[in-house]
C-alpha positions as CSV (number, residue, x, y, z in Angstrom):
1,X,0.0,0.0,0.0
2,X,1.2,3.8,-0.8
3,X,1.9,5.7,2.0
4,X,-0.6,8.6,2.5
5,X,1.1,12.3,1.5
6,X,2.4,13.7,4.2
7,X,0.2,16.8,4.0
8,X,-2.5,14.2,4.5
9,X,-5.6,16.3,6.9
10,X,-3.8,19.5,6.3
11,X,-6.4,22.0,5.6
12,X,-4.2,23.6,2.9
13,X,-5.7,25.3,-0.2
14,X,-2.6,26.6,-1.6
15,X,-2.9,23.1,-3.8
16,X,-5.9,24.1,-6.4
17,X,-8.3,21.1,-8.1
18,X,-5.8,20.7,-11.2
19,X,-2.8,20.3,-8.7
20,X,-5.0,17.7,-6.6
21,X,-5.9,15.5,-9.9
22,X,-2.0,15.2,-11.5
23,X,-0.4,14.6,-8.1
24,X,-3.6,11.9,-7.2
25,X,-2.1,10.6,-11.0
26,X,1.7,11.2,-10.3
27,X,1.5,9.1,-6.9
28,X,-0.3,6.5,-8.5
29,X,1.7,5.8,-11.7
30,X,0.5,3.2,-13.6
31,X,-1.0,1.3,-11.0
32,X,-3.4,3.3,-10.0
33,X,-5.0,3.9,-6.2
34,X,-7.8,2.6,-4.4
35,X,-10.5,4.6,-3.2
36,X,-8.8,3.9,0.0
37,X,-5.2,5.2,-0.6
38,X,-7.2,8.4,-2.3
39,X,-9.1,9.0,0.7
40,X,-5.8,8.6,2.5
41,X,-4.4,10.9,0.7
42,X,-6.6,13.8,1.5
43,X,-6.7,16.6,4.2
44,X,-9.8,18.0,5.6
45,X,-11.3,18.7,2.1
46,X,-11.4,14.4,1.5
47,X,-15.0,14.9,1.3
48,X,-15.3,17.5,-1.6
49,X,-12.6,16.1,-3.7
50,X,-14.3,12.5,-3.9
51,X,-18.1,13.8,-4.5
52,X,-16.2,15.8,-7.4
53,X,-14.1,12.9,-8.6
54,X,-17.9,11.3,-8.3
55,X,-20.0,13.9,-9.9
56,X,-17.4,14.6,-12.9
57,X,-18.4,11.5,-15.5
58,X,-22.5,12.4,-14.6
59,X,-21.5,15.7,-16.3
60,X,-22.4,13.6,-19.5
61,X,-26.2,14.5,-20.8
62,X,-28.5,11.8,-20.8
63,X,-26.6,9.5,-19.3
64,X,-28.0,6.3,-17.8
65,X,-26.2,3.8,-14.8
66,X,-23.5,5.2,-13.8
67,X,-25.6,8.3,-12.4
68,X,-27.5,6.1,-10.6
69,X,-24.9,4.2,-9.1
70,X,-22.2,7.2,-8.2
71,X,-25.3,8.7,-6.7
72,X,-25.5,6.1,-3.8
73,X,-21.9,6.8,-3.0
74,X,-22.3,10.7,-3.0
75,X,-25.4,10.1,-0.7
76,X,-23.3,8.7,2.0
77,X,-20.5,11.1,1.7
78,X,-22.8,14.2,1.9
79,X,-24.8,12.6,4.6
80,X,-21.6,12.1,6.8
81,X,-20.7,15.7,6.2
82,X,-23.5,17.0,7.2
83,X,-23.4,15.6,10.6
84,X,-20.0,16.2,11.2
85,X,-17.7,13.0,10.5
86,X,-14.1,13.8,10.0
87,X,-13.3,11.6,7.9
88,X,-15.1,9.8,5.0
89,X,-16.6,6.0,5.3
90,X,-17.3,3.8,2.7
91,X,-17.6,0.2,2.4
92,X,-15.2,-1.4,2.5
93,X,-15.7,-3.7,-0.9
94,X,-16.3,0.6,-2.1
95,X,-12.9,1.5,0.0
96,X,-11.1,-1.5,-2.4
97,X,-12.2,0.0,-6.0
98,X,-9.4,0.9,-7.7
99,X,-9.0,3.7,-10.0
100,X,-6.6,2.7,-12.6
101,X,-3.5,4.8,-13.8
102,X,-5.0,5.5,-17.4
103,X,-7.8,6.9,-15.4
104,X,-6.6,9.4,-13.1
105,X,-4.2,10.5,-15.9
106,X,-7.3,11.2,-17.9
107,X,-8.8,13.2,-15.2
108,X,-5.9,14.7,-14.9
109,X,-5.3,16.1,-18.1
110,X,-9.2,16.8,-18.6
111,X,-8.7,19.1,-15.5
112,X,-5.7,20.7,-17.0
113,X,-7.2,21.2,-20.3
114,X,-10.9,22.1,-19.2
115,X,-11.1,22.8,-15.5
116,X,-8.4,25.8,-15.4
117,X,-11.0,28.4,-14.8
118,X,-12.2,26.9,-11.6
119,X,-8.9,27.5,-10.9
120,X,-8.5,30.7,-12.1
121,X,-11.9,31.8,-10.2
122,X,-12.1,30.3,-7.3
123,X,-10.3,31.3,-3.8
124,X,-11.0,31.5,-0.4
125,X,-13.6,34.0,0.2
126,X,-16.9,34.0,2.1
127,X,-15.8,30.8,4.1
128,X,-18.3,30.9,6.3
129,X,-20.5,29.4,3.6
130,X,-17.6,27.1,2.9
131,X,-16.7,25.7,6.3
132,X,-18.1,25.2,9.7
133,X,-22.0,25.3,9.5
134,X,-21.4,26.6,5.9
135,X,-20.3,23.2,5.1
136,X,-23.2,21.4,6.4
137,X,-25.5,23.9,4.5
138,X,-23.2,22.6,1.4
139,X,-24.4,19.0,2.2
140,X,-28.2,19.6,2.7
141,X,-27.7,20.9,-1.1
142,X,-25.8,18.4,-2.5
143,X,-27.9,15.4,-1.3
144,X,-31.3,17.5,-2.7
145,X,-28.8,17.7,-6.2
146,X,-27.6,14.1,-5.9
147,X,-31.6,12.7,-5.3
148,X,-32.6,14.4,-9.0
149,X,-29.4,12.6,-10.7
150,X,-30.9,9.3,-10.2
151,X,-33.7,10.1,-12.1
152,X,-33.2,9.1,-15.8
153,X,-31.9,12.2,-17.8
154,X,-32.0,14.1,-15.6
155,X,-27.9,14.1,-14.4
156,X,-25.9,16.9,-16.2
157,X,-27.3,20.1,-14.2
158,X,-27.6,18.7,-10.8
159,X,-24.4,17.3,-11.3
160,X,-22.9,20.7,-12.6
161,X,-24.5,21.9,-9.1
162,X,-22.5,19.5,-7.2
163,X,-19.1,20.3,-9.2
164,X,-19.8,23.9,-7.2
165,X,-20.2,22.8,-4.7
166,X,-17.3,20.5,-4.4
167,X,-15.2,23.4,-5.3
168,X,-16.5,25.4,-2.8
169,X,-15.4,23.0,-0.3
170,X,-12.0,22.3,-1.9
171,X,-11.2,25.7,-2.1
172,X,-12.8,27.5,0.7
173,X,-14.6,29.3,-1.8
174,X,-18.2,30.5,-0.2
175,X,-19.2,32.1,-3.7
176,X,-18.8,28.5,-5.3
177,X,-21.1,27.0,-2.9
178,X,-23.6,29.8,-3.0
179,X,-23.4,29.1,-6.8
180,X,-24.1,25.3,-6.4
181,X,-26.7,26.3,-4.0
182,X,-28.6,28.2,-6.7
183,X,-28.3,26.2,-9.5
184,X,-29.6,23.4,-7.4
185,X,-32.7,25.7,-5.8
186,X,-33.5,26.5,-9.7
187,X,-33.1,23.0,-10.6
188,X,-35.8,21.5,-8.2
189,X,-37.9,24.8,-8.9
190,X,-37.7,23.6,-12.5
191,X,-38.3,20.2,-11.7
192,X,-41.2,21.0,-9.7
193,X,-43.0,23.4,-12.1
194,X,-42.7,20.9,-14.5
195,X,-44.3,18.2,-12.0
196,X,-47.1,20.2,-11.2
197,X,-47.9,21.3,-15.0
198,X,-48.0,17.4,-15.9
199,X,-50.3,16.9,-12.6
200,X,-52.5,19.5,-13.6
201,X,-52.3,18.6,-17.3
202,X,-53.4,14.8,-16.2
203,X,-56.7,16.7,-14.2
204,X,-57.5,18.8,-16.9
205,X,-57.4,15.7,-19.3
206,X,-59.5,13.6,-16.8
207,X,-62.1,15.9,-16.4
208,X,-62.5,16.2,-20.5
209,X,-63.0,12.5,-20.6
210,X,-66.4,11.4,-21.2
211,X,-67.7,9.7,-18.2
């Protein structure tokens, strides 16, 4: 097993989200690391770093499983931050996974290539919306995102909610997670307009029916 970083529970956010990803790939080489050495790996911010390593591939519109599944995991993890665990469980058969080589080096270089903005944007600021109580307001929000990603189609905005607020978190940004925090609120306001149009729609149609 690779011994965890030595910066391991450091609260430090001098290291930004691209930094995080290539040395996660560096310190894995081609092997790869479990979920376990990853989590090991991590200071205080363990939690937002795996629901973002989670949330990234749900990015993809329309797509069907993997959602689903990922969404069980991110359930737990925002669960256990919002009442206060230290440190992230998991199962352990979840805790084994590994992540291959290939794929951190992918995520890696997709955050190098794509994700330089958040790096560019984000900073600590406002952290009383990104730590403390601000961080268990960042859970309530992210399990309310994570519940609409398990519904079919339905996975690329709440999951671009939860890639806020994950960011938030990383970087002790309060702006990201009041960002994640809206884009979720006008995702379920969305969702339940639409719900309550089709409800009313199925009335409307009922009543018309010839008895």
């Amino acid at each position: 097993m690779i011994p965890p970083s030595p910066s391991a529970h450091q609260d430090d956010v001098s290291h930004n989200v691209t930094r995080l990803l290539r040395r996660l790939s560096d310190d894995g080489g081609a092997a790869g690391l479990t979920l376990h050495e990853i989590r090991d790996r991590l200071d205080e911010r363990a939690y937002g770093l795996l629901i973002l390593l989670l949330s990234i591939p749900c990015l993809v519109p329309g797509l069907y499983g993997v959602p689903q599944v990922v969404g069980v995991a991110i359930l737990l993890l925002a669960g256990q931050l919002l009442v206060g665990r230290e440190e992230p469980w998991l199962p352990l058969w979840l805790l084994n996974l590994r992540a291959k080589g290939s794929w951190l080096k992918a995520m890696a270089d997709f955050a190098e290539s794509k994700l330089t903005w958040i790096d560019r944007l984000s900073r600590p600021r406002l952290r009383r919306f990104a730590d403390g109580p601000g961080e268990k307001l960042a859970a309530v929000f992210m399990i309310l995102a994570t519940l609409t990603i398990v519904l079919p189609m339905t996975n690329t905005i709440p999951s671009v909610a939860l890639a806020l607020l994950s960011v938030g978190l990383i970087q002790r940004d309060g702006l990201f997670v009041l960002a994640g925090a809206a884009v979720t609120t006008g995702w379920l306001t969305l969702l339940g307009a639409v719900a309550a149009g089709l409800l009313l729609g199925a009335e409307w149609a009922t009543r018309l029916t010839p008895g």
